[in-house]
C-alpha positions as CSV (number, residue, x, y, z in Angstrom):
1,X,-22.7,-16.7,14.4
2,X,-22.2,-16.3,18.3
3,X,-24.3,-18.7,19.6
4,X,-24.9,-19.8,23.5
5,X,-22.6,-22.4,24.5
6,X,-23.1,-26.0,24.2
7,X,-24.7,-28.3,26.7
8,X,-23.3,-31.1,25.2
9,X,-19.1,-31.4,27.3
10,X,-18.8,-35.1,26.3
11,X,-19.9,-37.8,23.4
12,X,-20.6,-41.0,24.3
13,X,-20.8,-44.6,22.5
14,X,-22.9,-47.7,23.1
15,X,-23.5,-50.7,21.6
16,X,-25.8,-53.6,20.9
17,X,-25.3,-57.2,19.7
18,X,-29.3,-58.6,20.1
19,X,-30.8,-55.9,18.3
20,X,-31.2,-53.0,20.4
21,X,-32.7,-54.8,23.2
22,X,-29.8,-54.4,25.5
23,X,-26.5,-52.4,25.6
24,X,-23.2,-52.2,26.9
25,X,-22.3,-49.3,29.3
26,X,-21.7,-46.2,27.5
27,X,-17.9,-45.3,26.7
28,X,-16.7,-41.9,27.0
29,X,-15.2,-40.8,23.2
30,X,-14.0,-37.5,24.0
31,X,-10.7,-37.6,26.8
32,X,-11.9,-33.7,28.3
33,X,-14.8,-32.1,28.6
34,X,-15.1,-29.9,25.5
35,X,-18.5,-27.7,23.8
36,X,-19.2,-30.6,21.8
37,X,-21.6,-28.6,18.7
38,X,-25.1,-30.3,18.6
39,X,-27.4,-29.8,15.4
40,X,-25.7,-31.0,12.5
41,X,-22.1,-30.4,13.8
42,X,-22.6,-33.3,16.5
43,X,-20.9,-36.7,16.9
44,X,-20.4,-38.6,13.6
45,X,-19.6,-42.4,14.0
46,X,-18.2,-44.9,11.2
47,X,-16.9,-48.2,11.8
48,X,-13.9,-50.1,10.5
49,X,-13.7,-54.0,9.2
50,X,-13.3,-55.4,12.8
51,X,-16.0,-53.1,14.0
52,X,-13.4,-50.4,15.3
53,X,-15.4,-47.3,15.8
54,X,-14.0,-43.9,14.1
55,X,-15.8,-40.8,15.6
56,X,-15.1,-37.1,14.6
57,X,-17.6,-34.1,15.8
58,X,-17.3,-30.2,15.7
59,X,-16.5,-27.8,18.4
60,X,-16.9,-24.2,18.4
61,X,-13.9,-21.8,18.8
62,X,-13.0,-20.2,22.1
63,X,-15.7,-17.8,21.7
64,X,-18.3,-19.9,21.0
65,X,-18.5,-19.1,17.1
66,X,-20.3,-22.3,15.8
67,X,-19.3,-21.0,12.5
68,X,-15.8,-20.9,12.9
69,X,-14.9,-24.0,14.6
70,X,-12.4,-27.2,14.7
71,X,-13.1,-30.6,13.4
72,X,-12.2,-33.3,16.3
73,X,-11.2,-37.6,15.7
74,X,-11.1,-40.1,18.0
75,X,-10.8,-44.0,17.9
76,X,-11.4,-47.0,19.9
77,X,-8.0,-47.8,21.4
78,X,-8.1,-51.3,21.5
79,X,-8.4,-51.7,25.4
80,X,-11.9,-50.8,25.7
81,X,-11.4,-46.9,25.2
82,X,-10.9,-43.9,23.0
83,X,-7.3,-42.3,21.8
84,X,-7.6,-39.4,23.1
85,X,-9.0,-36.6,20.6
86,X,-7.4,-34.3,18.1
87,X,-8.1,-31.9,15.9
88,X,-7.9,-32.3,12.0
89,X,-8.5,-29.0,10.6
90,X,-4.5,-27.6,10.3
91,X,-6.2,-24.3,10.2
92,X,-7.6,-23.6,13.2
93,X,-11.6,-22.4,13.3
94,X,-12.1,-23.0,9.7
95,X,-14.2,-26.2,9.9
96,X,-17.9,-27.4,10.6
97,X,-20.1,-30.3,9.7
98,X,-17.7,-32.9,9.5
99,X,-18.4,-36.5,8.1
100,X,-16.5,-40.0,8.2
101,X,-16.3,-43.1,6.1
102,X,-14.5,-46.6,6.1
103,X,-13.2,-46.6,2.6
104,X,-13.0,-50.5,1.1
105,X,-9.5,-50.5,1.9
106,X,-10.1,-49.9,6.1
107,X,-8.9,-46.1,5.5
108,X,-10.9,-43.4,6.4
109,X,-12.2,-40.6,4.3
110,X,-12.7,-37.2,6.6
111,X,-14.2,-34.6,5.0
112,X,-15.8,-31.0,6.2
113,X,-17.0,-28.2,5.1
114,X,-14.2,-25.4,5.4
115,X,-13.9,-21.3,5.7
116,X,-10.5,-20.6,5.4
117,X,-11.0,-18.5,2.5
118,X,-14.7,-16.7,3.0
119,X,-14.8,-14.2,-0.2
120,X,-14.9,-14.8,-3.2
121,X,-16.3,-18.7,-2.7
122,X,-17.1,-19.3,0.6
123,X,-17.1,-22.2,1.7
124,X,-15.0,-24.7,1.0
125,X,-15.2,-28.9,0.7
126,X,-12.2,-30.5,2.2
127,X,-11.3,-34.1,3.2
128,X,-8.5,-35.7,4.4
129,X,-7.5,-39.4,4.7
130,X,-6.3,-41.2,7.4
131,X,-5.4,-45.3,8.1
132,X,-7.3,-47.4,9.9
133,X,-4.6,-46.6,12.6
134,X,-5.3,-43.1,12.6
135,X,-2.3,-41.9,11.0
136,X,-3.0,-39.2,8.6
137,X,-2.5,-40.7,5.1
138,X,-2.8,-37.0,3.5
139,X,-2.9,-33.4,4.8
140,X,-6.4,-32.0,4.0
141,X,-7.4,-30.9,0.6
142,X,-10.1,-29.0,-0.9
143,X,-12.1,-30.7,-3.3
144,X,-14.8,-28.5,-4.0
145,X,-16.1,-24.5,-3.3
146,X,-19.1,-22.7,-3.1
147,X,-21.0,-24.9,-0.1
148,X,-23.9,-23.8,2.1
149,X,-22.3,-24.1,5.3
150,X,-25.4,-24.3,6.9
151,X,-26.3,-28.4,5.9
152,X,-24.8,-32.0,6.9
153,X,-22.9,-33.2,3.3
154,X,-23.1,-36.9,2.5
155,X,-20.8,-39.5,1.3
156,X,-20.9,-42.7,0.1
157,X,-18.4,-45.2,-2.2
158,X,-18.9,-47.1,-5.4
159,X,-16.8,-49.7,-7.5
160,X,-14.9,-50.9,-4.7
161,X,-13.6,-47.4,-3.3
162,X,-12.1,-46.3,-7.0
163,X,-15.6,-43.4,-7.2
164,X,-16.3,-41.4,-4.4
165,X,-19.2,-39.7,-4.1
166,X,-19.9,-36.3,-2.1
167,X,-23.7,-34.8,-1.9
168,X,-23.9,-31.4,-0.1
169,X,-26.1,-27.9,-0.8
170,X,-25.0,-24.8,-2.7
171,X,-27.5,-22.2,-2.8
172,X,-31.0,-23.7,-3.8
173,X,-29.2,-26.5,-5.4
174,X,-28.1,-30.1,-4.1
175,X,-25.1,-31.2,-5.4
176,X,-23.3,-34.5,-6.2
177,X,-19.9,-34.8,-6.8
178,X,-18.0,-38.1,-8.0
179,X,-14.3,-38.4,-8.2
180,X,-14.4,-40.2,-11.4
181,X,-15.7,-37.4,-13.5
C-alpha cells in the first residue's frame, strides 16, 4: 500500500524523574533523518535493568510501501546518546509493526510481523533476540503464520522469562500464543 510519505524524519526520547512534571531535553534516537512510519509502525520503547532505553520503529521501503518495510534498533549509548540505528529484518522490506521487551535476564525479545513469504500464509510472526548490548543473540525466526498485518501484536513474560507470551489478530480472531505449549 503506497502511501504519502511520512512527516515523521526523526524519533525522539524524554524523560521524567518527578512524575511527569518536568523533563529532560529530548534526545534524538534515530542518527539520520529517515520516514519514520507513524500509526502503529511508530517508535516502540522498552527499558533494560539500569533503565537503558531499547527503541526499534518501522520505516517504509524506498518507495514509500508502508507494507513492505524494515524494522529499525537503537540504544542509549552510555554517553548521553543513541548507537546509531540498524536494521533487523535480514530480509529487506519484509517487516512492519515491530515490538520490544526486556526479558528477565536483561536480553531483549524483538519481534515483528513479517512478509517474506505472502501466499499461501501471509504474514508471518518473527522475533529475534538480542543482549542487553545489542549484539544479536539469534538470527530472526518465525514463530507463527497467518497474522493480520494490519494490528500492533503484544507481548508480555511469565514465570521468570521460561513462557512467553505473543497476542496478535488473524482474521476475526485474537490470538495468544505461549512458548510453553
Amino acid at each position: 500500500m503506497k502511501m504519502p510519505p511520512s512527516p515523521i524524519r526523526t524519533a525522539l526520547i524524554a524523560s521524567s524523574n518527578d512524575g511527569g512534571k518536568t523533563w529532560t531535553a529530548p534526545k534524538q534516537i534515530n542518527s539520520a533523518a529517515e520516514a519514520i512510519e507513524g500509526e502503529e509502525g511508530g517508535p516502540r520503547i522498552a527499558l533494560g535493568k539500569d533503565n537503558k532505553a531499547y527503541v526499534v520503529w518501522s520505516v517504509p521501503n524506498e518507495k514509500g510501501d508502508k507494507t513492505r518495510a524494515n524494522i529499525r534498533f537503537a540504544m542509549e549509548d552510555g554517553r548521553g546518546g543513541f548507537t546509531p540505528a540498524r536494521t533487523l529484518n535480514e530480509i529487506k522490506d519484509t517487516a512492519r509493526f515491530p515490538i520490544v521487551e526486556t526479558m528477565p535476564d536483561n536480553s531483549l525479545l524483538v519481534g515483528w510481523i513479517d512478509r517474506r513469504v505472502d501466499n499461501p500464509t501471509p504474514r508471518s510472526l518473527y522475533l529475534k533476540r538480542l543482549s542487553a548490548n545489542g549484539e544479536e543473540l539469534t538470527s530472526s525466526y518465525k514463530v507463527g503464520s497467518g497474522l493480520c498485518d494490519c494490528c500492533r501484536l503484544g507481548i508480555a513474560f511469565a514465570d521468570g522469562g521460561k513462557t512467553v507470551y505473543m497476542a496478535g489478530r488473524h482474521g476475526q480472531r485474537i490470538f495468544l500464543v505461549n512458548s510453553s505449549g
